[in-house]
N, C-alpha and C positions, 0 to 999 in steps of 0.2 A: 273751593268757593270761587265762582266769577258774579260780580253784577255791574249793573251802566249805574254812572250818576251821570246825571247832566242838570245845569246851572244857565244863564239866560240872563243878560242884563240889558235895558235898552236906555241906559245910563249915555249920554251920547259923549262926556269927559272920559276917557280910557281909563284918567286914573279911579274916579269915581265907580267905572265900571270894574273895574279890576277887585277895587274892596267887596261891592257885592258879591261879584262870582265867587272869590275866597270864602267870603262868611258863609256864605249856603253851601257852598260844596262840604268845608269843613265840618258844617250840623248834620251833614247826609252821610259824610262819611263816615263819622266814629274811628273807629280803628281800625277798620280797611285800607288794606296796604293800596296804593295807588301803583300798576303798572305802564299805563300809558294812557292818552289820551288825545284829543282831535278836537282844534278849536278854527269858530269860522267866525271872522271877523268882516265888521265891513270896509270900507277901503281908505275911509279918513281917517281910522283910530292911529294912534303910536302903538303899533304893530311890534316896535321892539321893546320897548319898554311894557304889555302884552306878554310877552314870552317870554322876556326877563322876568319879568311878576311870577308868572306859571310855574318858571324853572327854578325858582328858588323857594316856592311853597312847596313844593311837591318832588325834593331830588330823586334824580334819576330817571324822571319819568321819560319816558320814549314817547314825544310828542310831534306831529304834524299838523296844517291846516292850512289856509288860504283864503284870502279876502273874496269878498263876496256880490252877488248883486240881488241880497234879499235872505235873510235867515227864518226858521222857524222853529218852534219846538213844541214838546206839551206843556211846558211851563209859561211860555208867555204866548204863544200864535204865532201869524204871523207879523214880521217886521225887516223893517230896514236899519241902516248904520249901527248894529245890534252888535254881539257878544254871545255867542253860543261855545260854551266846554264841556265836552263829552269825557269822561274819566271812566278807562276800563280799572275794575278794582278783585281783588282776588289774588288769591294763593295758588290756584287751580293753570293758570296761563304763564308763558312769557312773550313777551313783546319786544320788537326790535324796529329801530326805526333808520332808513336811510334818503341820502339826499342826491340826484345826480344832477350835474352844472351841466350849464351849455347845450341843451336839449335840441335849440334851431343850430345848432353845427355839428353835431354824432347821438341822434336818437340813441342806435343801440347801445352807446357804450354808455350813455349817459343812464337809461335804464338799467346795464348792467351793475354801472356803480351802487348806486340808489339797493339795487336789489341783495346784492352782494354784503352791504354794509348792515342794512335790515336781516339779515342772516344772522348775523352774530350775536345779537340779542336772545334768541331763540333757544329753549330746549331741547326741541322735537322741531318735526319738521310741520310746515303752514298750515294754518287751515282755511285761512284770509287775507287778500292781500286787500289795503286800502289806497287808496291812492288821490294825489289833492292838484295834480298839474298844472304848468303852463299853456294857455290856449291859443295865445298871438301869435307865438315866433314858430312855433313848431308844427308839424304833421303828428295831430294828436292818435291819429289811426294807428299810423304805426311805428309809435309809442307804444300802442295798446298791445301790437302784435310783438313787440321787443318784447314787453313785459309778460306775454303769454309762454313765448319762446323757454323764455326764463323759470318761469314756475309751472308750465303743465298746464295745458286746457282744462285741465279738473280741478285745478284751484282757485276758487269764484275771485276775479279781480273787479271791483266794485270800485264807484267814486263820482267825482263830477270836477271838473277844471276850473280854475279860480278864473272873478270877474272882479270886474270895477266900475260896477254900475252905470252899464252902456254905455261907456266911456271910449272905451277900445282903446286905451292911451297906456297903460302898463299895470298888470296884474301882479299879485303877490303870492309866493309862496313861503312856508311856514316846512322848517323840521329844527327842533329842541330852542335854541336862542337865534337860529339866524331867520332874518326877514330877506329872500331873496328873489330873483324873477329869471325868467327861462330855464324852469329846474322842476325836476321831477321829486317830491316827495314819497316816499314808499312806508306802509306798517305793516309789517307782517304781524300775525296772531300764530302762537302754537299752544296747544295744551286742550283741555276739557271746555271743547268749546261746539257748539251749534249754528249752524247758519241757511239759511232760505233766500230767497231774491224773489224778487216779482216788477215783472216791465211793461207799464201800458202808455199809450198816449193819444188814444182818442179818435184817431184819425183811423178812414179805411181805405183800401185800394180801391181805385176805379181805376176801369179801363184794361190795356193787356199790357202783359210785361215786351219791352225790348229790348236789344242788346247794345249796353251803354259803351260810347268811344268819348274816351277823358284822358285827359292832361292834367294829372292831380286833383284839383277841387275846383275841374272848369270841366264841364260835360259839353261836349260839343256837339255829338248826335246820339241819337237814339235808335237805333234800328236805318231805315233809309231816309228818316227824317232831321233836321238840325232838333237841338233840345226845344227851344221856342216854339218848332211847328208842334215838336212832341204833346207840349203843352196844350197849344191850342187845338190841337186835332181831339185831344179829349174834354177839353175846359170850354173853349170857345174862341172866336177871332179875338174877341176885344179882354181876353182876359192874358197876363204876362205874371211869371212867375216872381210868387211874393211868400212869405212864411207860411201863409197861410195853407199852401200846398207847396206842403213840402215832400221829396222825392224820398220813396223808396227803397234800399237796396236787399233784395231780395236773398236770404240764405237758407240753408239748409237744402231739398229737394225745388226751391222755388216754386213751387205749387200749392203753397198752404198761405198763411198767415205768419210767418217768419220774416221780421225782416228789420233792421233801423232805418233811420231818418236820417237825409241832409234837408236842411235849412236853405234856401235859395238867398244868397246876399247880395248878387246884380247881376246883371245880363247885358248885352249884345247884342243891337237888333239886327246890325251889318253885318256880326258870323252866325247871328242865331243861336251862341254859347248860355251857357247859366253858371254863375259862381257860387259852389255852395260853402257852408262853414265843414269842412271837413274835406277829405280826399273820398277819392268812389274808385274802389277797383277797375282796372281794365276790364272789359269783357266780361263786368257785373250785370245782372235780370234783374232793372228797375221798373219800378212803375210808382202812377201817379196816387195821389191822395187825395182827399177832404175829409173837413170834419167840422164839426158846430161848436161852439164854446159852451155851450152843454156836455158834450160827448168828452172835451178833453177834460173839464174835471172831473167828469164822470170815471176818467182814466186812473185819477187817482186809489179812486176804491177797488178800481182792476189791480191795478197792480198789490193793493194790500192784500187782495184774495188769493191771487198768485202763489204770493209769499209764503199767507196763511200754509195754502192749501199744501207748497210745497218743504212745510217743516220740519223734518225731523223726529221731534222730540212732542213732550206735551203742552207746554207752553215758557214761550219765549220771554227773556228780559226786558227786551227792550227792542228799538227801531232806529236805524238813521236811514233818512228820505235825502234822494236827490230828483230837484224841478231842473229845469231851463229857463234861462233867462229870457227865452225868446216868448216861451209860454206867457211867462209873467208880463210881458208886454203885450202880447196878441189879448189878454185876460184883462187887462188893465186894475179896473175896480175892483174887477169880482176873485183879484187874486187871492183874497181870503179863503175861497170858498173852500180852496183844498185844504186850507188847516181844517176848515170844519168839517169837511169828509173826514179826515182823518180820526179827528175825533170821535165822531158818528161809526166807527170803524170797528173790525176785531181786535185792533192794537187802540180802542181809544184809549184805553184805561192803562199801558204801557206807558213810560219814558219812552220819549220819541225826538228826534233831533236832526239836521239836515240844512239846506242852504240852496239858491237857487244859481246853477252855474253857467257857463257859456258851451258845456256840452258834458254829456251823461259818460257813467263804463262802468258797462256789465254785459256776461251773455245775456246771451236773449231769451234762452233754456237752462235752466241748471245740469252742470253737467258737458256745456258746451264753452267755445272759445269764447273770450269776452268782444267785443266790439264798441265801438265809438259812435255816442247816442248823441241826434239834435232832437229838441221839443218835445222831448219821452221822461215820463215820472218813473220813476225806480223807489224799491223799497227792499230795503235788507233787516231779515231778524235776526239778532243772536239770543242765543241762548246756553244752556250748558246741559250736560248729558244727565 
């Protein structure tokens, strides 16, 4: 037997919140062994007192998560300064959870650990890895690519990086009782278990791909142009890179529709450079975007179709969604809208759960390596066989 509970407080006293999520999870659960679970918090709660609570209602549980900038679920919508606990429950799974320190001084090793520890939990070998990262200190790319190294491009590595609402001053991560920062969380899942992904965000290429020359998460030309003229040679003189077009990077055969997003976060008009939130390959095939704020929530129900389309099984448990923080700000009011796609969705009528973060991880294809998303909605089903 596997299934989701998820629980939802918008209680803004931690301790206050903490009784709700108990009492309802414990009415949903009955006698469902609890194996693990993933809780996203916002960034003023008592975070350890939080996990302390979790970990002593629920021993054993192999748990992760990370403070947030904007939670949702199908129990309450969306919201802010919230309390979202997702509980894997079932006989059918085991679950293991690990934590790796120090991620802005030895990415690899620090995903090794994480990974390594999350191993031992396990009966069988993954069928999911989850992940809840640091975004500030580190090269969440590759992070991404440690963590691929590690378990196989065929094993869906999904998530989003903890925030602290637009704050940029220090994020939080979560595995079993410690509250920590510049660390990587890891859950593995093994056993009788289903899973799909699906990744949209709204936005289309315009214009022609060229060949990016970068200095980590600073692009300074584009083919024979600096990145700024890049821009404006497709955008216009008077327009300079801002979220709202945001770059490209092109994978797979580069000729299709494959690709993630960086997020533009300042520029250089004296080198003509652009800083995104993320690293971009050397000798990556980028190209330009837009998109209408129609179209990116419109991305939502892409990505739910995705997912659908690419399921397995016959029908799914349940959902965890990851937004972008940048979305939700580019979106401002109408950030609701995408709870209510969701709802309006093939998964409305599912448990569904998720959080809005400072950058997305998943392939881009099921089936392919995972990568390091800006401004992109993601959605993962589980299910069981």
């Amino acid at each position: 037997m596997f299934d989701l509970v998820i629980v939802h407080s918008e209680d803004p006293d931690t301790e206050g919140a903490i009784e709700e999520l108990l009492e309802v999870a414990r009415e949903q659960l009955g006698d469902a062994e609890v194996k693990g679970g993933v809780v996203f918090a916002g960034i003023d709660h008592d975070h350890e007192q939080l996990l302390g609570s979790l970990c002593d209602a629920f021993p054993g549980i192999a748990l992760i998560g990370c403070s947030t900038d904007g939670e949702v679920s199908s129990e309450v919508g969306f919201a802010e300064d919230s309390i979202v606990l997702l509980l894997f429950v079932g006989d059918s799974i085991s679950v293991g959870v690990g934590l790796g320190r120090e991620v802005s001084k030895d990415v690899a090793a620090a995903a090794k650990v994480a990974v390594e520890q999350a191993r031992e939990g396990l009966d069988g070998p993954p069928r999911l890895c989850l992940t809840t990262p640091e975004a500030l200190t580190c090269d969440v790319a590759a992070l991404v690519r440690s963590l691929r190294g590690l378990l196989g491009e065929e094993l869906p590595v999904i998530g989003g990086t903890a925030g602290d609402q637009w704050r940029f001053k220090r994020v939080l991560q979560f595995c079993g009782r410690e509250v920590v920062s510049d660390a990587v969380p890891v859950l593995l899942i093994a056993g009788d278990l289903l899973v799909s992904h699906g990744v949209a965000s709204g936005w289309t290429l315009i214009g022609k791909p060229g060949v990016a020359t970068v200095h980590g998460n600073v692009l300074t030309r584009v083919g024979d142009m600096t990145a700024i003229e890049f821009y404006q040679h497709y955008l216009g003189p008077d327009v300079f890179p801002t979220g709202e077009y945001p770059l490209a990077v092109l994978v797979g055969d580069g000729d299709g529709d494959e690709f993630y997003l960086r997020a533009p976060q300042g520029y250089d008009l004296e080198s003509g450079s652009v800083i995104y939130a993320g690293t971009i390959p050397q000798g990556a095939s980028v190209q330009l975007t837009t998109g209408t704020r129609d179209a990116i929530i419109e991305a939502t129900k892409s990505s739910v179709d995705r997912a659908i389309k690419g399921y397995p099984g016959s029908s799914p448990k349940g959902a965890l969604v990851f937004s972008c923080a940048a979305r939700k700000q580019l979106l401002g009011t109408r950030t609701p809208e995408e709870y209510t796609l969701l709802k309006g969705s093939q998964i409305g009528d599912l448990p569904f759960c998720g959080f809005y973060a400072y950058g997305e991880v998943s392939p881009v294809r099921a089936g392919e390596a995972p990568h390091f998303h800006n401004e992109t909605f993601i959605t993962l089903l589980l299910g069981t066989e």
